[in-house]
N, C-alpha and C positions, 0 to 999 in steps of 0.2 A: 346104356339102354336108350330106345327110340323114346323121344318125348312125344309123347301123344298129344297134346298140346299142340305142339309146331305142327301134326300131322294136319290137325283140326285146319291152321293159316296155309297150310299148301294147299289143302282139297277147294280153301277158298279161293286159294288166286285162282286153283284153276277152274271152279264157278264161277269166277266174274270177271277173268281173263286177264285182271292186273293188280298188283299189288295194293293201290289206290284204292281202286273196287271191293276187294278185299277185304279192308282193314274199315271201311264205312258200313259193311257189312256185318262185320263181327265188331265192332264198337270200339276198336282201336286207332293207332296211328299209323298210316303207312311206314314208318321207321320200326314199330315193333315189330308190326308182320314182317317187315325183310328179315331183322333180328333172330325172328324164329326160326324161319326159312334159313338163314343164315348157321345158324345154329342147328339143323337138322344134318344140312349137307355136311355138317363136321364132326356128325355123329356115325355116320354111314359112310363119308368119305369116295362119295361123286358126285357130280352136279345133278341138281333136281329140275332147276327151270333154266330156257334159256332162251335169248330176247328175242324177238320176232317185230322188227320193224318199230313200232313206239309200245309194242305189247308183248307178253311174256310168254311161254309154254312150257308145259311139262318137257322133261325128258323120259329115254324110257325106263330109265329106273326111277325118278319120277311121279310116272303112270302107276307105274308096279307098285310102288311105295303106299301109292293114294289110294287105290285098289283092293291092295291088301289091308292097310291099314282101315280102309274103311270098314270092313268087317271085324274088325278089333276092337275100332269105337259103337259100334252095333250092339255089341256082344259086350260092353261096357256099359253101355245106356239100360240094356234089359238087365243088366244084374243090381245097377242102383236103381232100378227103377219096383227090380222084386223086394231090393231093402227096403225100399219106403211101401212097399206095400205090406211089408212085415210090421214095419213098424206105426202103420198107422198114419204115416206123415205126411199133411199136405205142406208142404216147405220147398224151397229150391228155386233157380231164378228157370224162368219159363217164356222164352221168345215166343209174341205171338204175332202174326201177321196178318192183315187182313185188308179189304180192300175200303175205300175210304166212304160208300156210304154204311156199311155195316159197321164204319169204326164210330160214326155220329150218330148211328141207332140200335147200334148193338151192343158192342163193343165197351163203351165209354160208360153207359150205364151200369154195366155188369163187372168194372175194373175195381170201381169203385168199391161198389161190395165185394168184392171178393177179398181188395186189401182189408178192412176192417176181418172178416171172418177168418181169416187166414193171414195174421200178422206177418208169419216167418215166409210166406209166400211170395216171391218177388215177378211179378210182369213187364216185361221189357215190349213195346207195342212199337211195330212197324209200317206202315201203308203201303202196300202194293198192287199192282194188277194181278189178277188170278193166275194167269198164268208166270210169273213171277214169282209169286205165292208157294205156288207146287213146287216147283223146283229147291225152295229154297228151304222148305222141309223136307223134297227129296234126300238133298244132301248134306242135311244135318246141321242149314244153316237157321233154322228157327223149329220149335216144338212141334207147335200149333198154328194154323193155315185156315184164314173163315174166306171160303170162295162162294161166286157163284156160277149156276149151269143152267142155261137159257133153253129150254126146249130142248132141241134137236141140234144145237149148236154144241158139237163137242169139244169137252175138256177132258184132255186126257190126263189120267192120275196112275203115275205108276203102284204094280200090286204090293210094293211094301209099306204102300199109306195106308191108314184105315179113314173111310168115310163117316160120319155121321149128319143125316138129314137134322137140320137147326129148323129150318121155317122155310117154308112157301112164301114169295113174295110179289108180288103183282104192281105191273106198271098201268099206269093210264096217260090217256093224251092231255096234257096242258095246253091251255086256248085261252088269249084273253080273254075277257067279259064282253069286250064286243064284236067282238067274230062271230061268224052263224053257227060253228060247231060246239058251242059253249051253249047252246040252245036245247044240244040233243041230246037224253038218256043216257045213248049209249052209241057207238061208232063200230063199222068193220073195214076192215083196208080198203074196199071199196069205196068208200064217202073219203080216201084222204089222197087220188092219186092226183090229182091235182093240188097239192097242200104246199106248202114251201115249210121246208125240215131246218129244224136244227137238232146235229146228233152231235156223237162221239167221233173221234177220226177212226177214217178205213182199217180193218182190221183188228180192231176192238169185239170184246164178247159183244156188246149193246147194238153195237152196231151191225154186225154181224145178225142179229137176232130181227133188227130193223127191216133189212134186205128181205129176208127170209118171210119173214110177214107179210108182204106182197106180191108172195107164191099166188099164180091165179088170179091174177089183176092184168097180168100184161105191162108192168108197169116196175120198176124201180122206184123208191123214195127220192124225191126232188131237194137234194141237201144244197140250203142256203148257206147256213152258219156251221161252223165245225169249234166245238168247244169240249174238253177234257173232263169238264167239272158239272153237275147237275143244278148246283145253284147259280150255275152260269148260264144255264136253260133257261132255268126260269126268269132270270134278268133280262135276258135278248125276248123271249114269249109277253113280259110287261111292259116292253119298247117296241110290242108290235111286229117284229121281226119274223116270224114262223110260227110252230108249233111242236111242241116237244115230245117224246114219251118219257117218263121221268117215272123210275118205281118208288116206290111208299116208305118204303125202308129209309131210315135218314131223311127222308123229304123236309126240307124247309115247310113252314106254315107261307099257304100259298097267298093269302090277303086277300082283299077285294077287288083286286084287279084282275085273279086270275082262274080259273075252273079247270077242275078236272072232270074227264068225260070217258066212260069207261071205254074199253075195247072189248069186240069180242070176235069169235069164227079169224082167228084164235084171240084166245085169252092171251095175253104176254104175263106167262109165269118165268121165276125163277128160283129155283131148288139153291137154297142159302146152308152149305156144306162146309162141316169142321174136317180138315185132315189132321191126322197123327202120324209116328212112324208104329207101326205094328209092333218094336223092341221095346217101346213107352207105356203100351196097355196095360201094363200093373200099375201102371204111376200114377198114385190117390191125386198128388196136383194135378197131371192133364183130367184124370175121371171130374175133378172136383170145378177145373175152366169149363169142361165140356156141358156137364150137369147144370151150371150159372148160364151158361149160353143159351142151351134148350129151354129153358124155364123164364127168361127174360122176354116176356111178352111184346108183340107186333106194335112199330111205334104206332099211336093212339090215332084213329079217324080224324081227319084234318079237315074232310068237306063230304059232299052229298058222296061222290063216287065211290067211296070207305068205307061209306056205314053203307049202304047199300047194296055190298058183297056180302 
């Protein structure tokens, strides 16, 4: 009989293209995932992957295999998922993924209680980029998926997830205290074409969302600095460096050196969205992440621009 198990380590290589990948994925060793894989191919008795340069691929029985069986671990997930909703049970280990300021403002807070309320419940926590995120509850490599959607900056989510809106989350611009725009209320793209930026690198949702806010200016954002991380914003914006948009979610306490200044014509929102796979919606644990997620309140007003909304 096919081990479903090994099926689980092939549909990952061929998610993340190498066995390496793989195995850091699903919380293993590169040696068991071959193992498995190894052990699939001599249950079925033909080769499933085969090498490609320093990286792996399906073959096409393979494909076939991963394809098919995907609908069998489908069809396996929704029927443990209707036992625990027979039986009441928030219990079972639960990968959840999320991106890294909602894992310092959301997340972290809401893990915590959830282990006390739900002893038998295990959380297994990830960090990724959103779109990293999707994919990896597409394919059955994590439960639960906390992304976000910037305006008009699409994220596509295939129709076997299910969405649930978490929280509205709004950025504003970070300015030292002795800048002139640390002066003003409130800002719109216009007051910053002339600004020196520091963002997120090219092709990023943030960043992405940055460009697009300058619709109607004639102008692009003038990126000084390029950093990954939002508390790395706010370090280079305390040295003077530029000026950030940095959203509230997760936001470090900004100190005296640094103001936030609202934005508006547009507002920089962002829709903070749980995915699932649609075969899980009986399962009292995702109902029960989902439920602690929604209900764990906006991190607390940090300065004048917060409370002011």
């Amino acid at each position: 009989m096919i081990d479903l198990a090994a099926v689980v380590a092939l549909r990952a290589v061929d998610t993340h293209g190498s066995v390496v990948a793989a195995a850091e994925a699903l919380g293993f060793t590169p040696s068991a995932v071959s193992q498995q894989v190894k052990r699939l191919e001599r249950q079925v008795g033909v080769p499933l992957l085969e090498r490609i340069g320093r990286g792996v691929t399906l073959t096409h029985a393979g494909r076939h295999l991963v394809e098919e069986g995907s609908r069998l671990l489908a069809d396996m997930e929704s029927l443990e998922s209707g036992l625990h909703e027979q039986a009441t049970t928030v219990a079972g280990r639960l990968r959840l993924t999320a991106f890294s300021t909602a894992m310092r403002g959301l997340i972290a807070p809401v893990a915590g209680a959830l282990r006390t309320a739900h002893p038998e419940l295990v959380l297994t926590l990830s960090e990724r980029e959103p779109w990293d995120t999707v994919g990896l509850v597409a394919t059955g490599h994590s439960e639960i998926g906390v992304v976000h959607s910037w305006g008009d900056v699409p994220l596509s989510i295939p129709d076997h997830l299910v969405t649930t809106e978490l929280h509205r989350d709004i950025a504003d611009v970070i300015a030292h205290r002795d800048h002139p725009l640390a002066q003003l209320a409130k800002v719109t793209p216009h007051d910053l074409v002339a600004e020196d930026w520091i963002a997120t690198p090219e092709g990023t949702i943030c960043r992405q969302w940055l460009n697009r806010m300058y619709a109607g200016t004639g102008h692009l954002p003038r990126i000084a600095h390029v950093s990954m991380e939002f508390d790395s914003h706010l370090a280079l914006v305390r040295a003077g460096l530029g000026i950030a948009l940095v959203p509230r979610l997760g936001r470090a306490v900004l100190g005296e050196d640094l103001v936030a200044v609202r934005v508006v014509d547009p507002v920089p929102t962002r829709e903070i969205l749980a995915l699932h796979r649609r075969t899980m919606a009986a399962s009292p644990a995702v109902t029960a992440v989902l439920s602690a997620l929604a209900a764990q309140p906006a991190t607390p007003a940090q300065n004048s621009a917060e409370a002011s909304d």
